[in-house]
C-alpha positions as CSV (number, residue, x, y, z in Angstrom):
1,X,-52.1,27.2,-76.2
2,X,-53.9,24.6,-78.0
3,X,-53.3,22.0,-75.6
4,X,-54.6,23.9,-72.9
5,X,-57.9,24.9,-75.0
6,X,-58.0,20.8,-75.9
7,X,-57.6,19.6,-71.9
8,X,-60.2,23.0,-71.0
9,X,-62.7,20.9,-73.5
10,X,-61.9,17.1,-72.2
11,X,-63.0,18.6,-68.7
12,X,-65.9,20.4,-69.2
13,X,-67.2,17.1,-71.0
14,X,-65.9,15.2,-68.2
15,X,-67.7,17.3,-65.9
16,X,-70.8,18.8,-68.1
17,X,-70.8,21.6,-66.7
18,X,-68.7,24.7,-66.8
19,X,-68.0,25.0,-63.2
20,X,-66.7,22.1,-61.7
21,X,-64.3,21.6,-64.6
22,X,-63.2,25.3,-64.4
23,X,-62.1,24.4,-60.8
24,X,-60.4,21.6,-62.2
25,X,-58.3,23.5,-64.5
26,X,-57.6,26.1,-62.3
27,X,-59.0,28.7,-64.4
28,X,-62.2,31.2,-63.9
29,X,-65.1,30.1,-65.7
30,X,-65.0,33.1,-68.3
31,X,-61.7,32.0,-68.8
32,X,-62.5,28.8,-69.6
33,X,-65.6,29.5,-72.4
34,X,-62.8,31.7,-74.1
35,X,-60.6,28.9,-74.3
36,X,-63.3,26.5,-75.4
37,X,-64.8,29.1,-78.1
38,X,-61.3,29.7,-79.4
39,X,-60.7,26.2,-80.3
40,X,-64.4,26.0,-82.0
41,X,-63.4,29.4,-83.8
42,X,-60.1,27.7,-85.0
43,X,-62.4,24.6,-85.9
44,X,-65.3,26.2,-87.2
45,X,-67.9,24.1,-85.7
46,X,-69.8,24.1,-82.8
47,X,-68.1,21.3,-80.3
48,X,-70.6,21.9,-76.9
49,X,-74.3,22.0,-76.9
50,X,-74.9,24.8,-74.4
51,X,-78.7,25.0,-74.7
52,X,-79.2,22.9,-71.7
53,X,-78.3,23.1,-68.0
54,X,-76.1,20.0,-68.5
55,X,-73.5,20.5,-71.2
56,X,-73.1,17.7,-74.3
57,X,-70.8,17.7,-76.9
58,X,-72.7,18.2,-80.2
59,X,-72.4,15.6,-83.1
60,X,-69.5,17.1,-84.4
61,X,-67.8,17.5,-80.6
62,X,-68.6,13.8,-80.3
63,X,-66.2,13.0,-83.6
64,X,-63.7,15.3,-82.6
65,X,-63.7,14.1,-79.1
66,X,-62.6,10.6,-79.9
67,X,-59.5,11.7,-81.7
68,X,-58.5,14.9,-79.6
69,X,-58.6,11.9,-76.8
70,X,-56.1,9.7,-78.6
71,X,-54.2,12.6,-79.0
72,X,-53.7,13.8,-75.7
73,X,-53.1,10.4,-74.7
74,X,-49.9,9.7,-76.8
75,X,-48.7,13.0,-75.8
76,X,-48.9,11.9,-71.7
77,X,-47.0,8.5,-72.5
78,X,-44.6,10.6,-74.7
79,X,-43.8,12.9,-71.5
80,X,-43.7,10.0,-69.0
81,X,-41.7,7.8,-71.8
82,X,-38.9,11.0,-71.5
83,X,-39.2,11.6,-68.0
84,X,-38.9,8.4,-66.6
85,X,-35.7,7.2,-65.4
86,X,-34.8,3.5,-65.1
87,X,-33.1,3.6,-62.0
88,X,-36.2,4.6,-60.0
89,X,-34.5,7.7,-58.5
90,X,-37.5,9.5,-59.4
91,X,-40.8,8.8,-61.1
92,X,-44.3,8.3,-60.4
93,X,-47.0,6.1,-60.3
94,X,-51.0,5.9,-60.5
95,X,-52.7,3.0,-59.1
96,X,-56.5,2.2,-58.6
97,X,-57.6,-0.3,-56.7
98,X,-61.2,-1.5,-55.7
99,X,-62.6,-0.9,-52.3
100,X,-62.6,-4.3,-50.5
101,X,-59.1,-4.0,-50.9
102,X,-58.2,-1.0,-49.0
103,X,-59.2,-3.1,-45.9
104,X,-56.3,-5.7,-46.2
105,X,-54.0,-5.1,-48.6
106,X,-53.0,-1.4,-50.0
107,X,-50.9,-0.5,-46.5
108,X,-49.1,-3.4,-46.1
109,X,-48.7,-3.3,-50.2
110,X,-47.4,0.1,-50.2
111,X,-45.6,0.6,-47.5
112,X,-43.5,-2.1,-48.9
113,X,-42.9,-0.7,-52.5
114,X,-42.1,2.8,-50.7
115,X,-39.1,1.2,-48.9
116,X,-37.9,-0.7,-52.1
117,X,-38.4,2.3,-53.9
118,X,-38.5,6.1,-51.6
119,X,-38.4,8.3,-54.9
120,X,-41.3,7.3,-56.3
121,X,-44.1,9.3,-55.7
122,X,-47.9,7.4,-55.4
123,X,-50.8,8.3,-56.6
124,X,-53.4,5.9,-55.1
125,X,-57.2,6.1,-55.8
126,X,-60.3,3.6,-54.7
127,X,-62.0,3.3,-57.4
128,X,-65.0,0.7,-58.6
129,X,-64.0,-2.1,-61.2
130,X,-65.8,-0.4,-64.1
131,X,-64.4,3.1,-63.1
132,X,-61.1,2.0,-62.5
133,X,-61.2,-0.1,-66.1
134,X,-62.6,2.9,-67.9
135,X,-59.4,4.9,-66.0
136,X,-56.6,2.4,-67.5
137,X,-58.2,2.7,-70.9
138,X,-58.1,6.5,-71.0
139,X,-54.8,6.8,-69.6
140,X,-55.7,8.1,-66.0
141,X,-54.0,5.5,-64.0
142,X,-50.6,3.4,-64.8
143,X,-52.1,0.1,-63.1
144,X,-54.8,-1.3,-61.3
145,X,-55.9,-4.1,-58.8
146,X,-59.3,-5.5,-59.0
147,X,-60.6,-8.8,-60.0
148,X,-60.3,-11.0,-63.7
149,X,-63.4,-9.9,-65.7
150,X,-62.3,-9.1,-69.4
151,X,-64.7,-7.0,-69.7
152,X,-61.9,-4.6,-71.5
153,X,-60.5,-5.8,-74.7
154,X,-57.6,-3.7,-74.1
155,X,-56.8,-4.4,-71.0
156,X,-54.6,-7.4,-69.6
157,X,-55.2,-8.8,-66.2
158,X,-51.9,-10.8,-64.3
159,X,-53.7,-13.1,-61.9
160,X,-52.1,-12.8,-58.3
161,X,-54.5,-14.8,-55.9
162,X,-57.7,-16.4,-55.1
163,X,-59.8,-14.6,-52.8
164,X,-62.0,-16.3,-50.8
165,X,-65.6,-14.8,-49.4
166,X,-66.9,-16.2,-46.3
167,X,-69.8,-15.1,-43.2
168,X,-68.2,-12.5,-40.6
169,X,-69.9,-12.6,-37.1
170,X,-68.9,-10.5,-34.0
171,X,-68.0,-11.7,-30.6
172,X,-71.5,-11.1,-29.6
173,X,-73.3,-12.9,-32.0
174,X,-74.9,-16.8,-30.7
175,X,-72.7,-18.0,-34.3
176,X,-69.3,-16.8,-33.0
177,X,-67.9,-20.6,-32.4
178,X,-69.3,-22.2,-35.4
179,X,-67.0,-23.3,-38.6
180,X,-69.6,-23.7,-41.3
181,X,-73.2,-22.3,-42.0
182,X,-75.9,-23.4,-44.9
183,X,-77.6,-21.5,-47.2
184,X,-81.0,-21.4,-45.8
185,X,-79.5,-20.8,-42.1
186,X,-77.5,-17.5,-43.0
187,X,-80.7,-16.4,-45.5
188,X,-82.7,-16.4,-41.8
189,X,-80.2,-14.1,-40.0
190,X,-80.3,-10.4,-40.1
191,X,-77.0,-8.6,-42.3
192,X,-75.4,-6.2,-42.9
193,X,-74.1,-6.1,-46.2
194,X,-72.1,-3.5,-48.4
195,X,-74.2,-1.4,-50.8
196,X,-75.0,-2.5,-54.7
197,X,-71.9,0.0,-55.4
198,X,-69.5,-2.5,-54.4
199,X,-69.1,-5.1,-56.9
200,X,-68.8,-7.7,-53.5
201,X,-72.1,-7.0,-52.9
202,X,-73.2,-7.7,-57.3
203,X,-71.3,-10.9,-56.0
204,X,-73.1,-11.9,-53.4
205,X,-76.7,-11.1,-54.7
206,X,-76.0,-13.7,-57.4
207,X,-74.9,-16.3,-54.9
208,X,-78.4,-16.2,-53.6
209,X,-80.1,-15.5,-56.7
210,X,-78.5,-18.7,-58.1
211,X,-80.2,-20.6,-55.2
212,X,-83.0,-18.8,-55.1
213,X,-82.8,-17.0,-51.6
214,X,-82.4,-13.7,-50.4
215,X,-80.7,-12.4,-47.9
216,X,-81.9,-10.8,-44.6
217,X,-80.9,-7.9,-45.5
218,X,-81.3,-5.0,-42.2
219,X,-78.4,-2.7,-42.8
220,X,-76.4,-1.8,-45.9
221,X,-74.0,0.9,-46.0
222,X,-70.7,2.1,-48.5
223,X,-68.3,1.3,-46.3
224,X,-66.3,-1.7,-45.1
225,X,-65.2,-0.1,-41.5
226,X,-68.9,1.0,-41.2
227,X,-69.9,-3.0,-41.8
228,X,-67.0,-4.3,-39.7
229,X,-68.3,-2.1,-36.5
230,X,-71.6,-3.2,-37.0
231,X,-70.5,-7.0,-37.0
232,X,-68.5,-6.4,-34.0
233,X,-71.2,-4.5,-31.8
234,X,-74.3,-6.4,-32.5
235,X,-75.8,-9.7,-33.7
236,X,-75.9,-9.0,-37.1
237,X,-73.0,-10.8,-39.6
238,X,-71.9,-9.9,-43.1
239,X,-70.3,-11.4,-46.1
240,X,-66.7,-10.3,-46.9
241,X,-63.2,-11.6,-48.0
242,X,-62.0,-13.8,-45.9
243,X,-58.3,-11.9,-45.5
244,X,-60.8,-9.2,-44.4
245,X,-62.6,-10.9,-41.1
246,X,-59.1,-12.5,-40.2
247,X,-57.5,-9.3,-39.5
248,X,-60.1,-8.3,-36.6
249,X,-59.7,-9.4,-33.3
250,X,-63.2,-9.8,-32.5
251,X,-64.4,-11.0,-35.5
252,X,-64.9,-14.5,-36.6
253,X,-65.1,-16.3,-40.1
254,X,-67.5,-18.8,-41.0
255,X,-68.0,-21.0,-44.1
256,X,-70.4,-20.9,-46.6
257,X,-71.8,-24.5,-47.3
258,X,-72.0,-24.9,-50.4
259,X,-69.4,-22.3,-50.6
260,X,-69.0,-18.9,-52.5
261,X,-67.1,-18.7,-55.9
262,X,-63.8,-17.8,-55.5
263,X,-62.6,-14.0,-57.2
264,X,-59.4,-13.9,-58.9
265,X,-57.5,-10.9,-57.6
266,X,-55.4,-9.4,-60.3
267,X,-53.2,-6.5,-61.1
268,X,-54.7,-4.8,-64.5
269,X,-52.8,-3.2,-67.0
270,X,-53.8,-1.4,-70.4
271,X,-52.2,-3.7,-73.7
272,X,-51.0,-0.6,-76.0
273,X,-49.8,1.7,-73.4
274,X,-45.9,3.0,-72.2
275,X,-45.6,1.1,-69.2
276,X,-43.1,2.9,-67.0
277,X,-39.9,1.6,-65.2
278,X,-42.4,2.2,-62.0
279,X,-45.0,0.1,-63.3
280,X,-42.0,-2.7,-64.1
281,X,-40.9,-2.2,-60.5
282,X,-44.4,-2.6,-58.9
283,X,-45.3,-6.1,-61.2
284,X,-42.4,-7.6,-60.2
285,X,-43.2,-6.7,-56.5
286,X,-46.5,-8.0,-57.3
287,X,-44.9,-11.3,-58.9
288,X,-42.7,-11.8,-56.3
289,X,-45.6,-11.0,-53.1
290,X,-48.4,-13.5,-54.7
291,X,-46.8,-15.8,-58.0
292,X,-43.5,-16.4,-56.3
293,X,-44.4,-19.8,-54.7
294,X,-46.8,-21.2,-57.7
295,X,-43.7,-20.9,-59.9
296,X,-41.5,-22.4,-57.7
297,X,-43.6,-25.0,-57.5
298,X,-43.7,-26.1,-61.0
């Protein structure tokens, strides 16, 4: 019972308000202030400030919070620590990944670790870098793949492979047969470019800023299929990852002269938490798919 009143609190936090996390508990919302006024009875402290439309923890919640966190998070890796079984025949595993890569890796990815291992039930999620960090650090997701930042001390990231960004133009577009483009040429030609959610895009806006240009910038949307059909049925180009604009047959990648930074793809895992015979299984797919030939060369 006190588990249940502790995750009915987490989510109403999480949420701030009373409805969406009652959805997300499965439990009627008059159902849910019982449970949360039961653990401040047991308590005897106010834990949520209710006086507003959007619910805050009080002083006091905030304390509390931070442990009752901690807590519930030991007692998920002690359920997956005694659950898990070695020889993969069952198990599961959570894995976030950022956007950009949905478009070229996660099928091919997946579909291979489902083969090697059938019994294993996924859990994928697209997430952005600083949500998916913030996930791994409270326990929501087993592993990640994103890019090296350490911008989470508690947080390891296993570099995989360099990815490259370079200008995608359409069939249609006067560019299509040219290899390499300048800064001031592409600044004069109308994009399309992901939105400022994407941390591509945060990229990109400091490769200009750094050279002080700006991008033509006539369309931007949240999506990568939206901005490869755009590319592909006008004159307008984009900047993605290269691996991206190769996989499209009527699309065509240029280089950037002088050329973009290159991004260290990684797979991200938190220091200080179980790591599962799943999450074993997975790195060493991952070793084996992108570290295999550097170490063989050594």
């Amino acid at each position: 019972m006190f588990l249940r009143n502790l995750r009915a609190l987490l989510s109403v936090v999480k949420h701030r308000n009373f409805t969406r996390a009652s959805e997300e508990v499965c439990l009627s919302q008059p159902a849910l202030s019982q449970k949360i006024k039961q653990l401040e009875e047991q308590l005897g402290v106010a834990l949520l400030d209710r006086s507003h439309r959007i619910v805050r923890p009080t002083d006091v919640g905030e304390v509390y919070l931070e442990h009752a966190r901690r807590a519930l998070n030991e007692l998920e890796m002690g359920y997956r620590a005694i659950h898990d079984v070695q020889d993969l025949s069952r198990g599961s595993l959570r894995v976030g990944f950022t956007p950009t890569f949905s478009a070229y890796l996660i099928g091919p990815l997946f579909k291979r670790f489902y083969q090697l291992y059938p019994n294993i039930q996924l859990h994928l999620r697209e997430l952005s870098q600083e949500q998916l960090e913030k996930d791994l650090q409270e326990n929501e997701l087993d592993l990640g793949l994103a890019f090296v930042s350490h911008n989470a001390e508690h947080i390891d990231y296993l570099p995989l492979f360099s990815e490259v960004l370079a200008v995608a133009v359409g069939e249609n577009s006067p560019l299509y047969s040219k290899e390499k483009m300048t800064l001031d040429e592409i600044s004069a030609v109308p994009m399309a470019l992901l939105s400022q959610d994407f941390a591509t895009r945060a990229y990109i806006d400091s490769y200009f800023d750094q050279h002080q240009l700006k991008p033509h910038l006539a369309i931007e949307a949240n999506s990568i299929s939206t901005i490869l059909d755009l590319v592909k049925s006008s004159e307008l180009v984009s900047v993605l990852p290269q691996a991206i604009i190769e996989k499209q047959r009527e699309m065509h990648a240029i280089s950037l002269v002088p050329s973009l930074p290159e991004r260290t793809a990684a797979l991200l895992l938190h220091k200080t938490h179980y790591i599962s015979a799943a999450s074993h299984a997975f790195k060493s797919l991952m070793i084996d798919e992108f570290m295999q030939d550097s170490i063989d060369s050594k």
